[in-house]
Every structure is written in structure tokens, then in C-alpha cells.
Backbone bond lengths (Angstrom), bond angles and torsions (degrees), N, CA, C in turn:
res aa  C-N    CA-C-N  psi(-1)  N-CA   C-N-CA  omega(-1)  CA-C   N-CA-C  phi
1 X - - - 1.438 - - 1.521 108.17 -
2 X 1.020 102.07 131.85 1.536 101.45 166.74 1.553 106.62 -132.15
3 X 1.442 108.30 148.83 1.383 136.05 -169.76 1.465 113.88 -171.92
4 X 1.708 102.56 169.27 1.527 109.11 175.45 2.028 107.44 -91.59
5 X 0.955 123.52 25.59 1.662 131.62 155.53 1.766 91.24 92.82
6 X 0.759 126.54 21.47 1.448 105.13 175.21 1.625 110.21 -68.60
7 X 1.499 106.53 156.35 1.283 104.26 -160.29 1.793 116.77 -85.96
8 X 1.177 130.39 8.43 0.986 121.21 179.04 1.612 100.19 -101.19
9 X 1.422 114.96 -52.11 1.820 105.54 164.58 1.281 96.03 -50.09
10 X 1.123 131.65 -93.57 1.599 99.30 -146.85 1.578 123.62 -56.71
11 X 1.191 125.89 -57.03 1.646 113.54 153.29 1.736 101.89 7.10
12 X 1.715 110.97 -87.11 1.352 116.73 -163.16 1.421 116.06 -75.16
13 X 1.143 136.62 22.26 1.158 159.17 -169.66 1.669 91.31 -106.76
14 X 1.827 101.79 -78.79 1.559 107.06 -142.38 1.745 91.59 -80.27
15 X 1.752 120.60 -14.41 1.448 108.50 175.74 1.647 113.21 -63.56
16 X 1.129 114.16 -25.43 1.560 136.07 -169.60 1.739 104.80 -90.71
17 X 1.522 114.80 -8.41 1.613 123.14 149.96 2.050 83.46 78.60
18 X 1.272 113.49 50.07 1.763 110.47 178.23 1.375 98.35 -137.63
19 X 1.558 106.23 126.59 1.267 95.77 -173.75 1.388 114.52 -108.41
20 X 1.681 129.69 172.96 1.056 137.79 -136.01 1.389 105.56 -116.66
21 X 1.613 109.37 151.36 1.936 131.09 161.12 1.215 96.78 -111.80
22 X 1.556 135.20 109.89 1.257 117.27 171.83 1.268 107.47 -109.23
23 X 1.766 129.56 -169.79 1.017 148.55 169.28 1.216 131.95 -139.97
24 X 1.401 122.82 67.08 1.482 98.57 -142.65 1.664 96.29 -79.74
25 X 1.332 108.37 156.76 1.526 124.49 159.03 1.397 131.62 -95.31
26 X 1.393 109.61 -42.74 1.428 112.28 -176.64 1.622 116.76 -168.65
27 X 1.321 115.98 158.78 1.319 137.54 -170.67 2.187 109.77 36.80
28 X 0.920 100.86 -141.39 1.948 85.56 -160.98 1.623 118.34 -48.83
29 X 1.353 116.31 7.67 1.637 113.59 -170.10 1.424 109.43 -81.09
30 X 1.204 108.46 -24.46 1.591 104.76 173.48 1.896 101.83 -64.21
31 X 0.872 103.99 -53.90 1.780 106.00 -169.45 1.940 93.25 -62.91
32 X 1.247 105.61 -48.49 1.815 84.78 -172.99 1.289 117.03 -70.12
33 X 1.532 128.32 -15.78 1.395 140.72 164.42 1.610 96.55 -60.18
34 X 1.359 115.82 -54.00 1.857 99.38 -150.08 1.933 81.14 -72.52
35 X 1.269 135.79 -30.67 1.800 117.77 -163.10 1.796 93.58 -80.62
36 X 1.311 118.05 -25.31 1.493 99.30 -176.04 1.988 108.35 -65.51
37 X 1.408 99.23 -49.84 1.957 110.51 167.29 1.495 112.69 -37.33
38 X 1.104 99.80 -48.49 1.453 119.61 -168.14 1.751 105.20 -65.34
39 X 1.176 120.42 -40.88 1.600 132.28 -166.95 1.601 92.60 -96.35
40 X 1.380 127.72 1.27 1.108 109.70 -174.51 1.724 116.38 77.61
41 X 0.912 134.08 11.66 1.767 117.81 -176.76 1.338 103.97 -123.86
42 X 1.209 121.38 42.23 1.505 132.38 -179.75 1.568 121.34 144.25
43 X 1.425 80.90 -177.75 2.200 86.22 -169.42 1.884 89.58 -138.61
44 X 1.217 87.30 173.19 1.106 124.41 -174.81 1.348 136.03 -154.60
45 X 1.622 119.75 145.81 1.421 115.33 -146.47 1.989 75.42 -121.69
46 X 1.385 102.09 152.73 1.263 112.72 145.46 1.229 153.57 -40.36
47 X 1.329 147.78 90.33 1.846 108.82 -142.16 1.244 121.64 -86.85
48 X 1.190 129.48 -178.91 1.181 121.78 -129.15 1.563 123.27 130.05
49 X 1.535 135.23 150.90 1.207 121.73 177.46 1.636 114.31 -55.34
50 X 1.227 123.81 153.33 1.346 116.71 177.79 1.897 111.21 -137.06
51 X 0.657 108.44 156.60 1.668 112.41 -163.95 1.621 88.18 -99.41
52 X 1.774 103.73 161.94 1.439 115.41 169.13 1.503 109.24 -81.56
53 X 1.463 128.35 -35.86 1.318 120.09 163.53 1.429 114.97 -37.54
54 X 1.330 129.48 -72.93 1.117 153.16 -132.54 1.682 97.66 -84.71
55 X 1.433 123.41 -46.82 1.089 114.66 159.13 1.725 127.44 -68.41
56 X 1.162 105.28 -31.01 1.582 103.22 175.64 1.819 102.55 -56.46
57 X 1.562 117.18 -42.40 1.591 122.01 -149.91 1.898 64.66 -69.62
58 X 1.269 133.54 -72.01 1.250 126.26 -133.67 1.751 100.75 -60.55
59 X 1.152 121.74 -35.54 1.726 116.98 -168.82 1.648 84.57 -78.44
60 X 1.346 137.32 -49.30 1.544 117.77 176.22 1.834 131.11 -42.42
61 X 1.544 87.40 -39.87 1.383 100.66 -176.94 1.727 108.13 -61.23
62 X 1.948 118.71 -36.29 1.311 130.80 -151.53 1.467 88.72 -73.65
63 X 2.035 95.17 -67.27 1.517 95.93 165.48 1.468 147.39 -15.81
64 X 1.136 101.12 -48.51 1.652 103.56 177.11 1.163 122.43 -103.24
65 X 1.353 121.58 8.18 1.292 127.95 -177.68 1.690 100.24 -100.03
66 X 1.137 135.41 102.56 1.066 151.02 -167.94 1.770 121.96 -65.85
67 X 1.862 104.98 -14.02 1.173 127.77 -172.15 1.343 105.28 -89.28
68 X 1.866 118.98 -38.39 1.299 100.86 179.07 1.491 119.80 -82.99
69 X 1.622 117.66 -9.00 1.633 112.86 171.22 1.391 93.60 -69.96
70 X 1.432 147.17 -37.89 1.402 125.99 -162.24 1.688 106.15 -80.58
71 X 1.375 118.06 -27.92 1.317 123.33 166.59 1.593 114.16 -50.60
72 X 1.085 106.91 -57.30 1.821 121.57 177.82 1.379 88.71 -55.46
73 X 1.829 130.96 -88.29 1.298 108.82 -168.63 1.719 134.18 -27.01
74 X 1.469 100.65 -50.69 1.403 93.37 -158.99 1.846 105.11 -68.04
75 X 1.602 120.03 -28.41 1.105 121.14 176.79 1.623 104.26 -47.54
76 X 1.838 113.49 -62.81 1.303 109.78 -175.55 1.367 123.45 -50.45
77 X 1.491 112.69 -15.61 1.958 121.42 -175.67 1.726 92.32 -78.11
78 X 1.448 119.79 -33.08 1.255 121.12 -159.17 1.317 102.52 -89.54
79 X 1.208 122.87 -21.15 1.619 128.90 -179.72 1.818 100.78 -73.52
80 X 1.220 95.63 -66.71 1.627 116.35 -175.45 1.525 125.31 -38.01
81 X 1.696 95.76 -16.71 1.479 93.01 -156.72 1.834 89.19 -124.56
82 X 1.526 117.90 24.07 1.504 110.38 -168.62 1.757 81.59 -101.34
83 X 1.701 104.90 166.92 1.726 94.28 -164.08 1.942 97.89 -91.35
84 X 1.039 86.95 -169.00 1.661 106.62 -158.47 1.754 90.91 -62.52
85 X 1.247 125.14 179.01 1.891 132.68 157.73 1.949 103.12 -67.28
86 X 1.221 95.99 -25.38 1.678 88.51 -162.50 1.531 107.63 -90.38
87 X 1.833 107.92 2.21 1.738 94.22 -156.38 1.914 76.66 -102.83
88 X 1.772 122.94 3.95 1.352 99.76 -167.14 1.807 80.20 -127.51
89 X 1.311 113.15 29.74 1.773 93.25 165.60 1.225 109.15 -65.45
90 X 1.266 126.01 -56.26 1.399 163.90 -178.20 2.048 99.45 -16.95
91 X 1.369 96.04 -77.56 1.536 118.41 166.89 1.773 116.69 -59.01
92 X 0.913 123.12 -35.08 1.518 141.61 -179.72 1.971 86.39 -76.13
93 X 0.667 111.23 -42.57 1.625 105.46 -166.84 1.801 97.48 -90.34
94 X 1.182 117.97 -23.72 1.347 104.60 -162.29 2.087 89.95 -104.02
95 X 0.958 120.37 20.41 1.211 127.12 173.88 1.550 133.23 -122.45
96 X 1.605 90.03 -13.09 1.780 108.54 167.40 1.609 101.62 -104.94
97 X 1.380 125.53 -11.01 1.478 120.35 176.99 1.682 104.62 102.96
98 X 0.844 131.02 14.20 1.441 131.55 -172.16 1.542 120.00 -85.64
């Protein structure tokens, strides 16, 4: 996948265990770009103009590196397996006093 890091592509990216070329442009995508680099399930370029070479070499490089699809998976195993909104109303309510 490639994108500028906004958080719902990548969200649906790394739930789908595919990992990322981002770009961020503006406001929190730089920070969710540097934790996706950071976890391993993608890279990221500086922003800035970016060339079509330069992005193709970078989704080749993600591509073949076999470490960031296992990075993306295990995030998506870690997404997949957190419980539903309804199994933590329960706790969410017994922690604001309700």
C-alpha cells in the first residue's frame, strides 16, 4: 500500500496484515508513519516532492523485504484479536462511575 499515512488507510492496510510506503503530508501522519517504520510494516519518505522512480524503488524495496509483510501480519493478528466495543462497554462504564 502506498499512501500519505492517514490513519484510516493505514489502520485498513495493517488490519488486512499489508504493509506500507507512506508519505506523510500533514498534521498526525508524520507521527503514524514514523510508529508504522518503527514496528517494522513499512517505510517512509520525508515529505516533500517525491518522484515516480523513487516511490516505485521504495514499494519494491517494502515488497521484497519479507520482514515488513510479517510486521504488517502480526500487527493485523494483534488488531484482530483485541475484543469487540461491546465486550468493554461494561468496564468503560464501571470506570467513569456509571
Amino acid at each position: 500500500m502506498v499512501c500519505t499515512a492517514g490513519a484510516g488507510t493505514v489502520l485498513g492496510a495493517l488490519a488486512h496484515g499489508k504493509p506500507l510506503v507512506m508519505v506523510p503530508i500533514a498534521s498526525d501522519q508524520h507521527t503514524i508513519a514514523a510508529q508504522v517504520a518503527a514496528a517494522g510494516a513499512g517505510r517512509f519518505r520525508a515529505p516533500g516532492p517525491s518522484s515516480a522512480s523513487e516511490l516505485r524503488e521504495a514499494f519494491r524495496q517494502v515488497a521484497r523485504d519479507p520482514a515488513h509483510a510479517e510486521a504488517a501480519r502480526k500487527i493485523s493478528v494483534q488488531m484482530h484479536s483485541m475484543p469487540e466495543p461491546e465486550a468493554v462497554i461494561g468496564s468503560l462504564e464501571k470506570l467513569v462511575g456509571a
